[in-house]
C-alpha positions as CSV (number, residue, x, y, z in Angstrom):
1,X,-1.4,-36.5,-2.2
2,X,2.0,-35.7,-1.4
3,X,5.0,-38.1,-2.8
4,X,7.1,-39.5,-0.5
5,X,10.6,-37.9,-2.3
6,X,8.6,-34.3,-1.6
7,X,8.9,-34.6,2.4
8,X,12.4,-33.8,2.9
9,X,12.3,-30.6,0.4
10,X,8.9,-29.6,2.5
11,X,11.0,-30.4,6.1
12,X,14.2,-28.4,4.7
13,X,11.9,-25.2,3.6
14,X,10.3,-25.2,7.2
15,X,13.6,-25.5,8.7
16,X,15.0,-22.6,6.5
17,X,12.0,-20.8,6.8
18,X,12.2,-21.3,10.9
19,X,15.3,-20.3,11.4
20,X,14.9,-17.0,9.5
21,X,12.4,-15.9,11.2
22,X,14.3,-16.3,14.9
23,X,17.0,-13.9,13.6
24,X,14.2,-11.0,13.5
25,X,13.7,-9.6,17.2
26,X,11.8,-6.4,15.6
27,X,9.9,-5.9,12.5
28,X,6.8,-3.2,12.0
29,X,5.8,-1.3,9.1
30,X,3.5,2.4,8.9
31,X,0.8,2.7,6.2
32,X,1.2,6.5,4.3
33,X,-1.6,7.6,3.5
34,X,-2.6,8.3,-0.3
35,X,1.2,7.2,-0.6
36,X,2.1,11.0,0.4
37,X,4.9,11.5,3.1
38,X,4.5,14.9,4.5
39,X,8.0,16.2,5.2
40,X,6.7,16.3,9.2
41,X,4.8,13.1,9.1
42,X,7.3,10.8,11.1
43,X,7.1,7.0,11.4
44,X,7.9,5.9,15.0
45,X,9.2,2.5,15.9
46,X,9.5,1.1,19.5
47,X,12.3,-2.0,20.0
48,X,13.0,-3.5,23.1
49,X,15.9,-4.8,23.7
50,X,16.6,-6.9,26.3
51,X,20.2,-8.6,24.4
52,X,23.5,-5.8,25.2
53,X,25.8,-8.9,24.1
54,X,24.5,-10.2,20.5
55,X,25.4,-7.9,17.3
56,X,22.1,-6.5,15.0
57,X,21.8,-5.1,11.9
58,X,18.9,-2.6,11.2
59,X,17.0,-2.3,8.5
60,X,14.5,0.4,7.0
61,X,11.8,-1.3,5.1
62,X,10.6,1.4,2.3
63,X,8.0,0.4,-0.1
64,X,8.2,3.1,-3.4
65,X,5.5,3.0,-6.5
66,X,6.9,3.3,-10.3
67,X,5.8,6.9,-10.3
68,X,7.8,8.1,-7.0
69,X,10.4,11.0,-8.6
70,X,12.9,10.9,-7.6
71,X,16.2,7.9,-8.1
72,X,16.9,8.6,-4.3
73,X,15.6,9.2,-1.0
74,X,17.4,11.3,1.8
75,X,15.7,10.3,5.6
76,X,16.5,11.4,8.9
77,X,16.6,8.6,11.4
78,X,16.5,9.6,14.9
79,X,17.4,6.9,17.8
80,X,16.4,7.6,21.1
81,X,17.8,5.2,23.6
82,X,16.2,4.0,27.2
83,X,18.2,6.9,28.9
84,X,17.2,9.7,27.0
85,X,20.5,10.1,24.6
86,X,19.6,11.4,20.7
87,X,21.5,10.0,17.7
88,X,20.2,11.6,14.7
89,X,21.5,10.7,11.2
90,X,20.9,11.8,7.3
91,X,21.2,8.9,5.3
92,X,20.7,8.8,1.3
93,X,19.3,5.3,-0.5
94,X,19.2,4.8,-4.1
95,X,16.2,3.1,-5.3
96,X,17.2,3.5,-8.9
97,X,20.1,3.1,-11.2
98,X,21.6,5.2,-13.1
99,X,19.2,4.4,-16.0
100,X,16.2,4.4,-14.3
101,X,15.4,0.9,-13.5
102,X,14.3,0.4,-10.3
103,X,16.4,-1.6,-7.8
104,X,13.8,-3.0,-5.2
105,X,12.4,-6.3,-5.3
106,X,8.5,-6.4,-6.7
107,X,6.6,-6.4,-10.0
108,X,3.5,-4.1,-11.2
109,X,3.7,-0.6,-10.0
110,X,5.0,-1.3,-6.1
111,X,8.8,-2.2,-5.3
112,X,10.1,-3.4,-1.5
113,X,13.0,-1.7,-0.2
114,X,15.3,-3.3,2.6
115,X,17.8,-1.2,3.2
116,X,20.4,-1.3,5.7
117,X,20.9,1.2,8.2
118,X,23.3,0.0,10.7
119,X,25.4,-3.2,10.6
120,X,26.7,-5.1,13.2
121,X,25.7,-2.8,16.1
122,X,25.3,-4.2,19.7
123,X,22.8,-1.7,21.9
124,X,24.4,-0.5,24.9
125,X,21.6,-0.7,27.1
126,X,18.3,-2.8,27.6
127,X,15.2,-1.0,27.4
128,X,12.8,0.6,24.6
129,X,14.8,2.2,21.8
130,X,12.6,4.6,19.5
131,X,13.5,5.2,16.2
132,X,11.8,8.1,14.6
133,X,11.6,8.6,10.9
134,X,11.4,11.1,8.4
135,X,11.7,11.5,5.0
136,X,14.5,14.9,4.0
137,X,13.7,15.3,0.3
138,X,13.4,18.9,-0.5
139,X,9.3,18.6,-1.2
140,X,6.9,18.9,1.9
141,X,4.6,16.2,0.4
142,X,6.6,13.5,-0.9
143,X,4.6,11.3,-3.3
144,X,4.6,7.2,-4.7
145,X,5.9,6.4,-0.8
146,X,3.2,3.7,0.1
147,X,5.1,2.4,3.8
148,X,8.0,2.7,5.6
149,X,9.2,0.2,8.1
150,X,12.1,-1.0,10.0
151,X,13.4,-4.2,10.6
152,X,15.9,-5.2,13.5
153,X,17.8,-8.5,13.4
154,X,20.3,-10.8,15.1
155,X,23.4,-11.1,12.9
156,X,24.0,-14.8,12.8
């Protein structure tokens, strides 16, 4: 049985919890398998977009293991928009410090990555975006990468 003083903590998480949840308009994440990224595996996203007024952010959602390498990760993100135009960027993440301790969130051997891409970006037209990618580490078969996602959200 519930006490009566619990109700408006439950009633304020649901809220919070709610209206979380309605800033997302996107979020998918790719299984790699074994937790090896070949260098010409890519992860492909489709987002439609249907809001040219509201500002996003965009996330990457990358899931790393305790015995991934590397302190960093170089990708190549490639954006194709509803009209055929290419962005393509390099981008570099840190998932460690300086003294090896990891910086995503997580306990045991996995950590959760989200890390931002592109902040307070408004898409110029509706229609399917599809962002492509790729990890640009200087290995063809990058290991301890369990997932990669990405994550697109209404900035508030």
């Amino acid at each position: 049985m519930i006490k009566h003083f619990a109700y408006p903590l439950i009633a304020a998480f649901a809220i919070l919890a709610a209206a979380c949840s309605e800033s997302v308009i996107y979020e998918a994440n790719v299984d790699i398998p074994k937790e090896t990224w070949n260098a010409d595996s890519t992860a492909n996203f489709m987002v439609n977009v249907d809001d040219t007024s509201s500002t996003f952010n965009i996330y990457i959602n990358l899931r790393n293991t305790t015995s991934y390498p590397n302190s960093n990760l170089y990708l190549f993100v490639q954006t194709i928009s509803p009209s055929g135009a290419v962005l393509r960027d390099t981008v570099e993440y840190l998932l460690a410090d300086s003294k090896g301790k990891w910086l995503g969130k997580g306990f045991g051997s996995i950590r959760d990555n989200r890390l931002l891409y592109k902040q307070y970006i408004r898409f110029p037209e509706n229609g399917t975006y599809t962002f492509g990618i790729q990890h640009g580490m200087r290995t063809d078969n990058l290991m301890g990468i369990p997932s990669v996602g990405l994550r697109v959200e209404t900035v508030e």
